[in-house]
N, C-alpha and C positions, 0 to 999 in steps of 0.2 A: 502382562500388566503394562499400562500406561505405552501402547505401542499404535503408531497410528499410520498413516499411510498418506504424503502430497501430493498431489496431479493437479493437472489442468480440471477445470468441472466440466462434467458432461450433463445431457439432459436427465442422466437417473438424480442427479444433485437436487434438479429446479424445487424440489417440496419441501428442500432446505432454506431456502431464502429468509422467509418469514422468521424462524429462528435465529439466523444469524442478523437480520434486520435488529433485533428484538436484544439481543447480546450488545451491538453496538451502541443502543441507546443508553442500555445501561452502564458500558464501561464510560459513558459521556459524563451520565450525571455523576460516575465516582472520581473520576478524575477531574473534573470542575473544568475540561476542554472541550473541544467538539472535531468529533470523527463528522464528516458533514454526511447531515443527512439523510437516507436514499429509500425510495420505495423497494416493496418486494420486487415488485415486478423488474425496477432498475437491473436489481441484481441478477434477474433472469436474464435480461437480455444479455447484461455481459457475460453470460454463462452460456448463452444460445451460440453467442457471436467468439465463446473461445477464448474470451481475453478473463477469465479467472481463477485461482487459485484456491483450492479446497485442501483441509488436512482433515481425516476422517479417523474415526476409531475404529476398532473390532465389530462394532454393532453397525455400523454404515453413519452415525451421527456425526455431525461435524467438530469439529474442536479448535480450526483455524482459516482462517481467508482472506484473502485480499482480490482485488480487479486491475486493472490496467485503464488508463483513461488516455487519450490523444490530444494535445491542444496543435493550434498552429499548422494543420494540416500535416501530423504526423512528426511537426519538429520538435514536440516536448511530449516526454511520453511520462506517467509516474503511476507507482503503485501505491493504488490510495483505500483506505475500510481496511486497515491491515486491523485485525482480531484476534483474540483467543480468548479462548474462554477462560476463566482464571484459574478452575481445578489443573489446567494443563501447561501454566504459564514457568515451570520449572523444569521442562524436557524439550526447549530448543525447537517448539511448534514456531515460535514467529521467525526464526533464522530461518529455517526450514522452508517456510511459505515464502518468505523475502526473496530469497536465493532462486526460488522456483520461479517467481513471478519477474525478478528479475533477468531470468535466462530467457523466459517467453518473451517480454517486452524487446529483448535485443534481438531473437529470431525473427518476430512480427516485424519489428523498427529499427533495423543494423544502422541505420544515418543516425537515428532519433539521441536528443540527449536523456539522459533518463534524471529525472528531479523527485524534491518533494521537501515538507515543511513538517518541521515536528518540532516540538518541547519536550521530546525523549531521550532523554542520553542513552537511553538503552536501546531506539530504533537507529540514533546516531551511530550508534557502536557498531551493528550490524552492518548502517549501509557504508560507515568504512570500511568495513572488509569485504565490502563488494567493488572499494574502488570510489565509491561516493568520496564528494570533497566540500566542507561549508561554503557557500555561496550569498552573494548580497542578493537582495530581491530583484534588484536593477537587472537580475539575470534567467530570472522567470518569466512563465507567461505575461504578456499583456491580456491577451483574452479574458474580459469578463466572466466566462463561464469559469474559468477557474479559480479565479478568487470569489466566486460566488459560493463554493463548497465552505468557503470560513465562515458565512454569516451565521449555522448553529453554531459555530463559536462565544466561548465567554470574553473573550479577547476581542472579539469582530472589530470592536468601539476603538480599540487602539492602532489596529490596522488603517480603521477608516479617516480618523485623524491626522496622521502620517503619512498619507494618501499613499498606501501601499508599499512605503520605502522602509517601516520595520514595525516588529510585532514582539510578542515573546519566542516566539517561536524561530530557529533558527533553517534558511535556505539550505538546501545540497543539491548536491549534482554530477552528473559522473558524464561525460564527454568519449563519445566510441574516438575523434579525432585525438585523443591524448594516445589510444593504442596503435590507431595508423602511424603518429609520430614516433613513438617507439621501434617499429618496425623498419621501419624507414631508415632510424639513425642506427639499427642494427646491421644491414644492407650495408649502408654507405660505411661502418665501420667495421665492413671484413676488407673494403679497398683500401682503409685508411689505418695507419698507426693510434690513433687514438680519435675516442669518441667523446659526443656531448655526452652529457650526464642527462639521463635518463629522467623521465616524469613518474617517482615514485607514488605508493599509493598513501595518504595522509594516514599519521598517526594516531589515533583518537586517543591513544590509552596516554599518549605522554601529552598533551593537551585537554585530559577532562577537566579537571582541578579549573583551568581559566575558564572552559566554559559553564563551569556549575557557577559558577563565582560572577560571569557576565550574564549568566541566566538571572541570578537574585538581584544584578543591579537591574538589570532589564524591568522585572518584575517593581521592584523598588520607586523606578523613574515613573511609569506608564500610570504606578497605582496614584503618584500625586499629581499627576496629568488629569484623571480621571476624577480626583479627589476636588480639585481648581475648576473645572468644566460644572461636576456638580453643585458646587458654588453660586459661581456664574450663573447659572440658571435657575437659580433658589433667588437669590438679588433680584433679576430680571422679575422674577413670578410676582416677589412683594412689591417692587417698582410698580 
């Protein structure tokens, strides 16, 4: 009961796509966010090409997934369509698939920084203990294609206003250069009596509290942004 199995997908997966397409739509409209996106076919390709993550049950059905995406010629790498299905959303399927997709991503892109943007304290949570760290967006792609993933977003409008500098949704990032430095000041502190202090991995669990709390003012600020703009253009229309 409730035991499943994560890999990389292969082509027995591809007749899966459409299914998991089909799930994601759905966790969109329940969550009033947007998973951006993707055709079936999308998803085959990133499953042809190697770069996805499949969690599967006893009957071959799926129950969790995510992809790998590149911007930048390989210098921003993130794992984006993370899923489950919500019968299975209480046995550790999305760490599971994160963790997975995260280990691919570093094999595939050992330079690559690995990112991503959520409104989930509980995908937060995860990718700090993979090492992820909040980041401001000034720290992300430039590349259009990737901020083009947020436009099924409910949010999109706020991003677009800001012109990309903040949203609800909070940046992360995890840096392979933080573990080179490590290594490094390990080295130089077997010749030396004492060493720098190390680049620990951020705490999430002793900073949720502020960011539930900068989440609702985030939410708070944006909605009478959004409340003032609709205004404006109500005035405008009777003008």
């Amino acid at each position: 009961m409730n035991q499943y199995k994560v890999q990389v997908a292969t082509a027995e997966h591809l007749h899966l796509a459409e299914a998991i397409c089909l799930e994601m739509e759905e966790s969109a409209k329940a969550r009033g966010t947007g998973i951006a996106k993707r055709s079936p076919q999308y998803l085959r390709d990133k499953i042809n090409e190697g770069k996805a993550i499949i969690a599967i049950d006893n009957n071959g059905d799926f129950v969790g997934f995510c992809y790998i995406e590149t911007w930048e010629h390989g210098k921003f790498v993130a794992n984006s369509g993370l899923i489950v299905k919500p019968e299975w959303r209480k046995y550790g399927v999305a760490k599971a698939v994160k963790a997975k997709a995260f280990d691919l991503s570093r094999t595939k892109y050992p330079d690559a920084k690995i990112i991503g943007i959520t409104t989930s304290l509980a995908v937060m949570k995860i990718n700090s203990e993979l090492g992820y760290e909040p980041t401001t967006f000034s720290e992300l792609p430039v590349d259009d294609a990737f901020w083009k993933g947020c436009q099924s977003c409910v949010n999109y409008d706020v991003l677009s206003r800001t012109d990309r500098k903040h949203c609800l949704c909070t940046g992360m990032i995890f840096d392979p250069e933080w573990e080179k430095k490590a290594k490094q000041r390990e080295t130089e502190a077997l010749a030396t009596t004492e060493a720098e202090p190390a680049h620990g991995n951020w705490d999430f669990l002793k900073d949720v509290k502020v960011l539930e709390r900068l989440l609702s003012i985030k939410e708070k600020m944006f909605l009478k942004m959004s409340e003032r703009s609709k205004e404006r253009k109500l005035k405008r229309g009777i003008a």
